[in-house]
C-alpha positions in Angstrom: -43.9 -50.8 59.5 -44.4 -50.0 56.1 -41.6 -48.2 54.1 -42.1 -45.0 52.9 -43.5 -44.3 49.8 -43.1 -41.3 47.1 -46.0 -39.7 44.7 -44.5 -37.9 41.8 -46.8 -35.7 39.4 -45.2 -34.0 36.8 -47.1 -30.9 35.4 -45.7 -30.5 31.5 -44.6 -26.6 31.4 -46.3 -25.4 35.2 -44.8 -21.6 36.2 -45.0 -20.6 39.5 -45.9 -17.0 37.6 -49.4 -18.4 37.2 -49.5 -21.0 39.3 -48.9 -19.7 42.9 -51.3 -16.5 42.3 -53.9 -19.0 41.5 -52.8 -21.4 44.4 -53.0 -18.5 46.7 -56.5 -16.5 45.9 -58.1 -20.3 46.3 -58.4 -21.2 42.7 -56.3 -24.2 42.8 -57.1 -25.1 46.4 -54.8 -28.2 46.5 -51.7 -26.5 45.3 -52.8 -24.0 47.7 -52.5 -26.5 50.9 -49.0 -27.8 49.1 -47.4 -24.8 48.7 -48.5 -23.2 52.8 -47.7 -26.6 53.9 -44.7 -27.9 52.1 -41.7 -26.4 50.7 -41.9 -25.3 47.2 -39.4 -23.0 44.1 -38.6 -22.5 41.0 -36.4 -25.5 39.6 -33.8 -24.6 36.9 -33.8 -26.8 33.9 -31.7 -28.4 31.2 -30.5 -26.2 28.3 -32.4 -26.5 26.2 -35.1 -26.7 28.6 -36.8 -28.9 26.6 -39.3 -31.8 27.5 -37.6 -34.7 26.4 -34.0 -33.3 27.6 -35.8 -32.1 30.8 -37.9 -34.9 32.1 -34.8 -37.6 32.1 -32.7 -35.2 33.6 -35.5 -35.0 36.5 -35.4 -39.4 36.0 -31.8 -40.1 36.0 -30.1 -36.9 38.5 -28.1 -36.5 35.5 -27.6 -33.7 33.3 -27.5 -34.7 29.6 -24.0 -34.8 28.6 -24.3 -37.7 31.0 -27.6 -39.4 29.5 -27.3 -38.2 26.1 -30.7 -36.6 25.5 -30.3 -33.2 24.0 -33.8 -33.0 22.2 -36.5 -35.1 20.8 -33.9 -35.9 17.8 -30.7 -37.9 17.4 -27.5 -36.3 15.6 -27.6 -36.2 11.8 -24.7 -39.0 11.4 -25.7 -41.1 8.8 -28.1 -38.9 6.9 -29.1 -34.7 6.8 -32.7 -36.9 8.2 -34.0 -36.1 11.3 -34.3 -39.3 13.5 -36.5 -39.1 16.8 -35.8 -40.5 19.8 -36.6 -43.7 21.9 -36.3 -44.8 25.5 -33.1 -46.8 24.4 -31.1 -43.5 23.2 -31.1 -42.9 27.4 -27.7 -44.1 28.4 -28.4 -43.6 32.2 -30.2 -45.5 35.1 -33.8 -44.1 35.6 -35.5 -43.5 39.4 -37.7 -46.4 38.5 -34.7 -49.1 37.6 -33.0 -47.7 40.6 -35.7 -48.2 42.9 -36.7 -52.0 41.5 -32.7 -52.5 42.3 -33.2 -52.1 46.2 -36.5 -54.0 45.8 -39.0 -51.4 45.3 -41.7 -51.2 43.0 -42.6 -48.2 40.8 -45.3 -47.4 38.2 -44.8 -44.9 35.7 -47.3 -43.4 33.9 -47.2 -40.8 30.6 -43.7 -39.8 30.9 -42.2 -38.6 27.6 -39.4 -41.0 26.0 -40.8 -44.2 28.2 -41.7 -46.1 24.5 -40.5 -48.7 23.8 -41.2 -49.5 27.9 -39.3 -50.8 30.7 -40.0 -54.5 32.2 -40.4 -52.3 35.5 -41.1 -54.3 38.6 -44.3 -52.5 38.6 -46.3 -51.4 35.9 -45.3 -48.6 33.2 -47.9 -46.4 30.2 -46.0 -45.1 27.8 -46.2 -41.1 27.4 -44.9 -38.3 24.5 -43.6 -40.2 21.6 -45.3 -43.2 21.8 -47.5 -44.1 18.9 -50.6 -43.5 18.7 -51.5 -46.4 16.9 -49.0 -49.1 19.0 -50.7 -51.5 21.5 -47.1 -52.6 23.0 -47.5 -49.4 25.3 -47.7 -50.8 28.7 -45.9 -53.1 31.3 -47.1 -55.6 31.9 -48.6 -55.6 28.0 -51.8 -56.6 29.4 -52.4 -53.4 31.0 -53.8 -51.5 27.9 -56.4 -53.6 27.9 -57.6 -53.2 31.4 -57.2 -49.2 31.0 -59.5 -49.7 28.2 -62.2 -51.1 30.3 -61.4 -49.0 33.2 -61.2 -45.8 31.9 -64.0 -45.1 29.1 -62.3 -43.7 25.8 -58.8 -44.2 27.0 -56.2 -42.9 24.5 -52.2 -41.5 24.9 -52.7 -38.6 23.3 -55.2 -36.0 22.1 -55.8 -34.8 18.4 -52.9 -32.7 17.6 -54.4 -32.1 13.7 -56.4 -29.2 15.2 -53.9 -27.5 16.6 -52.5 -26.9 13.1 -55.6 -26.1 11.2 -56.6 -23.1 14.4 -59.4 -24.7 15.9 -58.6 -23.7 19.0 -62.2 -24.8 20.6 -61.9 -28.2 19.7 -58.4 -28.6 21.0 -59.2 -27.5 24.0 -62.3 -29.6 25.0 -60.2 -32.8 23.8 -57.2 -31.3 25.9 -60.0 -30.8 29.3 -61.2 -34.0 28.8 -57.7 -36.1 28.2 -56.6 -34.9 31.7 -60.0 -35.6 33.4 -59.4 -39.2 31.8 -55.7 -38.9 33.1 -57.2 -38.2 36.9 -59.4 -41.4 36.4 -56.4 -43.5 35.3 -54.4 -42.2 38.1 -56.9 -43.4 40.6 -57.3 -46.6 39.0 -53.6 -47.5 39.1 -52.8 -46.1 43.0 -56.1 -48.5 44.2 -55.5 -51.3 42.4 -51.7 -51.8 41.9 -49.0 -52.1 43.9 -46.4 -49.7 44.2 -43.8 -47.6 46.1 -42.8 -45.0 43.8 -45.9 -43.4 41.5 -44.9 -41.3 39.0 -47.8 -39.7 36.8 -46.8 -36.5 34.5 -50.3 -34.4 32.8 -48.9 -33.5 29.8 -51.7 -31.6 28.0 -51.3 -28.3 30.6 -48.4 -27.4 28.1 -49.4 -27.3 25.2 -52.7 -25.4 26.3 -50.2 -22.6 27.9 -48.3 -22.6 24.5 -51.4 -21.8 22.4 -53.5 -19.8 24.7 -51.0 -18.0 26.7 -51.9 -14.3 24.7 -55.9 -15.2 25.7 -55.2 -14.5 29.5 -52.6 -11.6 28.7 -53.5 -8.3 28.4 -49.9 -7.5 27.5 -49.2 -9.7 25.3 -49.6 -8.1 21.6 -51.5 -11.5 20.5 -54.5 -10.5 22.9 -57.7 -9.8 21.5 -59.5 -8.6 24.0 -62.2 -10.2 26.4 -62.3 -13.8 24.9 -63.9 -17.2 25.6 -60.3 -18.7 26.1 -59.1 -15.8 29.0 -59.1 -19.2 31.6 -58.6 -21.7 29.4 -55.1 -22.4 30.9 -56.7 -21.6 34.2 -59.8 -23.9 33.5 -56.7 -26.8 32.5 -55.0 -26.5 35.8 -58.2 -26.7 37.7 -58.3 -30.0 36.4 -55.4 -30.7 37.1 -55.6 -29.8 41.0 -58.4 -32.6 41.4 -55.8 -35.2 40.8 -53.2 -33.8 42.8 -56.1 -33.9 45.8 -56.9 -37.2 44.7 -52.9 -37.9 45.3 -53.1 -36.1 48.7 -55.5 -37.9 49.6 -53.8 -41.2 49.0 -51.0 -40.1 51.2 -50.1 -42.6 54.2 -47.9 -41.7 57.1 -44.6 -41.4 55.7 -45.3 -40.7 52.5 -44.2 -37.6 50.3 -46.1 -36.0 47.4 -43.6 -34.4 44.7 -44.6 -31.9 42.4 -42.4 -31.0 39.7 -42.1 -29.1 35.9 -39.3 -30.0 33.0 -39.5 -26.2 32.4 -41.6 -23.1 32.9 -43.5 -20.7 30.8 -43.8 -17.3 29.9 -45.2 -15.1 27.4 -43.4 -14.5 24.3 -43.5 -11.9 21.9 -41.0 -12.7 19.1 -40.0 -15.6 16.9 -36.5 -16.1 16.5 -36.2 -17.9 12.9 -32.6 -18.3 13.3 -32.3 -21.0 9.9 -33.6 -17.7 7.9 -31.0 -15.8 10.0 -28.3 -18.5 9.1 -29.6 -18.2 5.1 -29.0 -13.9 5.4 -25.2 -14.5 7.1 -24.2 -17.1 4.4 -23.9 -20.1 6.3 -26.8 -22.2 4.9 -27.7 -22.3 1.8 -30.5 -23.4 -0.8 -30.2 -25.1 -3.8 -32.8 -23.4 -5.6 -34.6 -20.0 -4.4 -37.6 -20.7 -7.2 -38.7 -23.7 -5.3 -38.7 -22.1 -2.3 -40.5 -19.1 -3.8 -43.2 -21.6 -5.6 -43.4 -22.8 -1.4 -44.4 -19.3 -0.3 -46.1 -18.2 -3.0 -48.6 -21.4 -2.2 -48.7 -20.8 1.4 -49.4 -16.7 0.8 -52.2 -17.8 -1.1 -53.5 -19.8 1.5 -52.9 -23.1 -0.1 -51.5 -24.9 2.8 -51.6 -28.9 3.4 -53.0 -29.3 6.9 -56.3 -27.1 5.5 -56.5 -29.2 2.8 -56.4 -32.0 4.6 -59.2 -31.6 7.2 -61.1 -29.6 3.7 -61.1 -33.4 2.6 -61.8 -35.1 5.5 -64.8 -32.8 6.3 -66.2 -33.9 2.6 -65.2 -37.2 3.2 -62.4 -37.3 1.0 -59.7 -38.1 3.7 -59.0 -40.8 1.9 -57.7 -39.3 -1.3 -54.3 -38.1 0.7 -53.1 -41.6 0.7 -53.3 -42.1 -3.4 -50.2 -39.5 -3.6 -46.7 -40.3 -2.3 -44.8 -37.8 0.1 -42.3 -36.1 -2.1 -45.9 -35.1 -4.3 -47.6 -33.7 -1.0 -44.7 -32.1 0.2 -45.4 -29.5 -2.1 -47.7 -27.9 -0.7 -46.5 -25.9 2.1 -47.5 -26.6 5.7 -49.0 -24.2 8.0 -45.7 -24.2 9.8 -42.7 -24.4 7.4 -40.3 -26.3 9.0 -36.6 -27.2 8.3 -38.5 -30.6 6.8 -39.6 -28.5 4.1 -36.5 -27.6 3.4 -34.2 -30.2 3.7 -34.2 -31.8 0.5 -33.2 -27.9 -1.0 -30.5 -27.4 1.4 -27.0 -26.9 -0.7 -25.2 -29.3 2.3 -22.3 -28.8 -0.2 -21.8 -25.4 0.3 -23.7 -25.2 3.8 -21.4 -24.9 6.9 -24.1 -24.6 9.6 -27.4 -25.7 10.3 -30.6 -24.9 13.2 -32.6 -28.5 12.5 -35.3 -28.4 14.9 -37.1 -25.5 17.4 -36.8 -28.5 20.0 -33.4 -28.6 19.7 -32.7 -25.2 19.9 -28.7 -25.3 19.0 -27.3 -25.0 16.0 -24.3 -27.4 14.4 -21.6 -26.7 12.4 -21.6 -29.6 8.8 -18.2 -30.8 9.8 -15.9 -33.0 7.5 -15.9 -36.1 8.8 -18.8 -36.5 11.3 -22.0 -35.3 8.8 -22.6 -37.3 6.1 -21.6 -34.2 3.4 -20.0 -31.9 5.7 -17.4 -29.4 4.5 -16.0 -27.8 7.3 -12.7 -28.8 8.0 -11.8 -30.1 11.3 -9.1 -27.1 11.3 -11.6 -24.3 10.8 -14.4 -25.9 12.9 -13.5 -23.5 16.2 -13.1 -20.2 14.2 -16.8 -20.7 12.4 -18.1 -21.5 15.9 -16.5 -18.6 17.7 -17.7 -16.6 14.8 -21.4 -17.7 15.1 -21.3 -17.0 18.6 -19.9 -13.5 18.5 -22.8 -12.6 15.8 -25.3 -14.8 17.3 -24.4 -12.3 21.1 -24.8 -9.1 19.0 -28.1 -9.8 17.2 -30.6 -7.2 18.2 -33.9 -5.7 17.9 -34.8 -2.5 15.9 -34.4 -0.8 19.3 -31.2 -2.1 20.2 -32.6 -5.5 22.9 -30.8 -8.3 22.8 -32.4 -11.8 21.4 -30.0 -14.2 22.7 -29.3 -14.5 26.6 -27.1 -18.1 26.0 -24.7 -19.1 23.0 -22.5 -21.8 24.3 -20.2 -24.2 22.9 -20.7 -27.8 23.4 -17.9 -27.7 26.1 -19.0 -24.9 27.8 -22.6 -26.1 28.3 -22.3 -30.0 28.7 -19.7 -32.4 30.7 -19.6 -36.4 30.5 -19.4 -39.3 29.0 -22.0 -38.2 25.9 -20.8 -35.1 25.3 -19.7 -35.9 21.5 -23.6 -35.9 20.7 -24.3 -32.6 22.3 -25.1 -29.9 19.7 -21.8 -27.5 19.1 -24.0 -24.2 19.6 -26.5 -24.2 23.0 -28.4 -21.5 23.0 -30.9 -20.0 25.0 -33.2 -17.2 24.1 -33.7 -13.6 25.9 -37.3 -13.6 28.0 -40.3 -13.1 25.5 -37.9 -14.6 22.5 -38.4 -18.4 20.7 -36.2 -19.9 18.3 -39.0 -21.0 16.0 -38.3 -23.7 13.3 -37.9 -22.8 9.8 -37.8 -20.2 7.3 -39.7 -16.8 8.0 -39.4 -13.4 7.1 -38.1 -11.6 8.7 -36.1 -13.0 10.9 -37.6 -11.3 14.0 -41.3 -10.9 13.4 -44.1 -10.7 16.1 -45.6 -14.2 16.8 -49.2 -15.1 18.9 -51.2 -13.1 16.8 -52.8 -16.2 14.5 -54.3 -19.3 16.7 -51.6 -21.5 15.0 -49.1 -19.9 16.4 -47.4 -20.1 20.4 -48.1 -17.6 22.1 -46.6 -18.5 25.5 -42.8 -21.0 25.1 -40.5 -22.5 27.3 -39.0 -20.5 30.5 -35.9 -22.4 32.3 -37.4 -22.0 35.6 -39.7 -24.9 36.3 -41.5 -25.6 39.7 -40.7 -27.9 42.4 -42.7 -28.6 45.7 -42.2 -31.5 48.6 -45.1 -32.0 51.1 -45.6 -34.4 53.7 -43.6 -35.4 56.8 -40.4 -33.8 57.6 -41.1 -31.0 55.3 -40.5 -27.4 56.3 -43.9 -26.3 56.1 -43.9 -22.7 53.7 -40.7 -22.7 53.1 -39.2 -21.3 50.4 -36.4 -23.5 48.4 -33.7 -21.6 46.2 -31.8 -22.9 43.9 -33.3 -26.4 43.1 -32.3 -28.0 40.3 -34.1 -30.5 37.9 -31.4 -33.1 38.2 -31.8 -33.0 42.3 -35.3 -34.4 42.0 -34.1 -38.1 41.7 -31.6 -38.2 45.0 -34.1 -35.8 46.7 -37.3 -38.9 46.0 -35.0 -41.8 46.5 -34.1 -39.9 50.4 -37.7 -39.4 51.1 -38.5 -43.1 50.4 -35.9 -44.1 52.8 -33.2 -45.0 49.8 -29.9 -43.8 48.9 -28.8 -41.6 46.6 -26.9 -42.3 43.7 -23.1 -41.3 43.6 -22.6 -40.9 40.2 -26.0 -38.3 40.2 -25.4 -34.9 39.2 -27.9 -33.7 41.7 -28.1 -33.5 45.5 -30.7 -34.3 48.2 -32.9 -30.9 48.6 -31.9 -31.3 52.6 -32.5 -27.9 53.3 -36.2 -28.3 52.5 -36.6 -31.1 55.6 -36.3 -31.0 58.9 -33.6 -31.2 61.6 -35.4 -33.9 63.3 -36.4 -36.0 59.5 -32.9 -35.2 58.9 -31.4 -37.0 62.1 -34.0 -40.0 62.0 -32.8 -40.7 58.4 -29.6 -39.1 57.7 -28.3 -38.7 54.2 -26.7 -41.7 52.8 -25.0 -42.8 49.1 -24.9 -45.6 47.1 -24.6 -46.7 43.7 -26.8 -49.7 42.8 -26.0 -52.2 40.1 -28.9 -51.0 37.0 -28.6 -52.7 33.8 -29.0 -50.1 31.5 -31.3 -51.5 28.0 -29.4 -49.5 25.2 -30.3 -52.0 22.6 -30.6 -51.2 19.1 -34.6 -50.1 18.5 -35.9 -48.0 16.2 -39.5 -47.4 14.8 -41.8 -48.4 12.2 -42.0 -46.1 9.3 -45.7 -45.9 10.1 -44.7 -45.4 14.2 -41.8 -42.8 13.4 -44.5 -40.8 11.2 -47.0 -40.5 13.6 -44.8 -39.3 15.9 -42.9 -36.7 13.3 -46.8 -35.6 12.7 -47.3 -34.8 16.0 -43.9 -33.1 16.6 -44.9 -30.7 13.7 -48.1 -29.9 14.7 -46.7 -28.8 17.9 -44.0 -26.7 16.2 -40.7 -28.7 16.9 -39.9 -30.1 13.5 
């Protein structure tokens, strides 16, 4: 008899808001027959919940202050530089490693922070933050090459650069077709590889709900009216049904289908542009205003560098970029002004707090001793935290709502072993607010009303859903978490869960009989965990900086 096997699909950003609606009327017809025959609910995520943060707390059954991922960025300890992450800044044994440990095998495709990969006992495609250029994206390394004969115009990633410049049409069709590609890949790697544990995550369903969120809304104050987009994030999920029927239909006896999110969605209505917010109070400051001024005088005018850019490329100039060095190009203001605009005019010697990065969403306090200029005594660090909290709790709209739902200290959000790394300020916003990166004015302004701008952000209610045998068939599941995934995947496949997971087996969602036929067990299996130093190319680390800020986190 075989052993059982698991299918994971991850589905970057899905809300049950949209998603069950459509599941029900028949537009998503196999997330229909998962959710009236399997047990499916909203799954809370990490704060922040945040892809990179969220997905390896859904790998590991850990929540971060016990893997150490708080955002796509490491801590500013050697330089005020912000420093992206890799696979090796995890510190905790993935579902794969843990799997391969009780003999298992396991392909992994797309997930985010997989680069540089794993030597899985399987195969593994490297997902978000990979770069776009690298060829060392796969396990075994031969891989790529058959994915590029398999799958015709196989690529990691779409075009990002016309997200930034608005042209929303072409973004869209390149998003369509990367997860039609995706479903091909899929298919590919269940029929021709070996595996026990498939884990595929559609990433591109995200970023479509971020940009065209205020198409399908008539509430939203970005809508325009009817529209050619009103199902584009519809039209995205469509596609991404057909794989998960491909994946049902790959099922054998005894195997489960997961379904999972890192986080949810929602419309928003409001940027949150907390760094201008931290400029009003007095706690960051700028060394000179006139640059800054000479910044947003160019980008009123409409003199911004991602138009210029594509201005070039469409009169075949693209080439004439690459004559000028950064610091000269960085004066022209981006469509998005982000704290990298400004972090070479930051004042760090008279700065005591900082908001880095809309992916991070936390702010830090530029303590003596840990950053590399910081000023704030160690003996006055808690008073300026409390302080920013208690402001941070009272900031309001013009009619009195509050923005802020979350603003923790490091201690009261995270526990464990990383917790030094953990940002001092976790925050998390009011429903229908986003802390948005950089400098704006003023500091609460509408947002979704311009194509380069979200219109829908992150929600910290994800989705889950179990299906196959032993699963309570329409059930309803309450109070799943996103670390419970991994010792919920590793029971279904007949494994134990980990002891040292934050997470628990969702029991409630299987049967008495499944339950006494494989009763819950725990383990802790012997994973070497690769934390060795890596870090990327300058040519690597920009690509994937470029892509960040295109999609508004740096």
């Amino acid at each position: 008899m075989s052993s059982p096997r698991a299918i994971m699909i991850g589905l970057d950003g899905a809300t049950w808001n949209v998603l069950r609606p459509w599941a029900l009327s028949g537009e998503l017809p196999n997330l229909k027959r998962i959710v009236e025959g399997g047990a499916t609910g909203p799954l809370r995520s990490t704060l922040p919940p945040l892809t990179p943060t969220g997905w390896t707390s859904a790998a590991t059954g850990k929540a971060p202050g016990r893997h150490g991922v708080y955002s796509f960025f490491r801590p500013m300890r050697a330089s005020y530089r912000r420093n992206v992450l890799n696979s090796r800044d995890c510190r905790a044994a993935k579902i794969w490693q843990i799997v391969n440990a009780y003999g298992r095998r396991a392909g992994i495709v797309h997930l985010p922070l997989t680069y540089p990969v794993d030597r899985v006992d399987g195969f593994m495609v490297g997902g978000m933050m990979t770069p776009t250029t690298a060829r060392d994206v796969t396990h075994p390394p031969e891989l790529i090459d058959e994915l590029e004969r398999e799958i015709d115009g196989f690529t990691l990633n779409v075009d990002t650069t016309t997200i930034k410049t608005g042209r929303l049409d072409e973004f869209l069709a390149d998003s369509m077709e990367h997860v039609r590609r995706h479903r091909r890949e899929m298919v590919h790697l269940m029929d021709a590889k070996e595996w026990d544990l498939f884990w595929i995550m559609f990433y591109n369903v995200d970023p479509i709900a971020h940009f065209f969120w205020k198409f399908m809304d008539p509430r939203h104050v970005g809508y325009p009216g009817p529209n050619p987009f009103s199902n584009a994030v519809l039209d995205i999920y469509r596609e991404a049904d057909a794989a998960i029927g491909d994946a049902l239909d790959r099922l054998g006896p005894g195997d489960h289908l997961v379904l999972l999110s890192d986080h949810g969605m929602e419309a928003t209505h409001t940027n949150v542009h907390l760094t201008s917010w931290l400029i009003d109070e007095g706690y960051l400051v700028l060394r000179s205003e006139r640059r800054q001024a000479t910044s947003e005088a160019l980008y009123r005018a409409g003199f911004q560098r991602e138009r210029l850019v594509y201005a070039l490329k469409k009169a075949k100039l693209g080439w004439l970029p690459k004559l000028f060095p950064e610091r000269m190009k960085d004066k022209v203001p981006r469509a998005r002004k982000t704290f990298k605009e400004i972090e070479n005019n930051v004042d760090w010697s008279q700065s005591r707090a900082y908001f880095p990065s809309a992916g991070g969403r936390a702010i830090w306090i530029n303590l003596k001793g840990r950053e590399p200029g910081g000023i704030v005594e160690p003996g006055d660090f808690e008073a300026l935290r409390a302080e920013i909290v208690e402001k941070l709790k009272a900031l309001r709209t013009e009619d009195g709502k509050p923005v802020v739902r979350l603003a923790l200290t490091r201690e009261e959000a995270y526990e464990g072993a990383f917790v030094d790394d953990a940002p001092d300020i976790a925050l998390l916003a009011e429903d229908g607010f986003y802390f948005a990166e950089g400098i704006e004015r003023p500091v609460l302004r509408s947002n979704g009303t311009k194509n380069t701008e979200k219109s829908g952000n992150h929600h910290v209610d994800g989705i889950v859903a179990l299906f196959g045998e032993g699963v309570r068939p329409g059930l309803t599941l309450d109070g799943a978490r996103i670390v419970d995934v991994a010792p919920t995947v590793l029971h279904l496949m007949g494994l134990p869960a980990q002891k040292d997971m934050d997470g628990r087996v969702l029991d409630e969602a299987l049967t008495a009989s499944f339950l006494r036929d494989r009763p819950l067990a725990y383990d802790q299996a012997r994973v070497e965990i690769d934390t060795a130093g890596f870090d990327y190319s300058d040519d690597d680390r920009g690509q994937i900086e470029a892509r960040l800020k295109e999609m508004g986190y740096m």
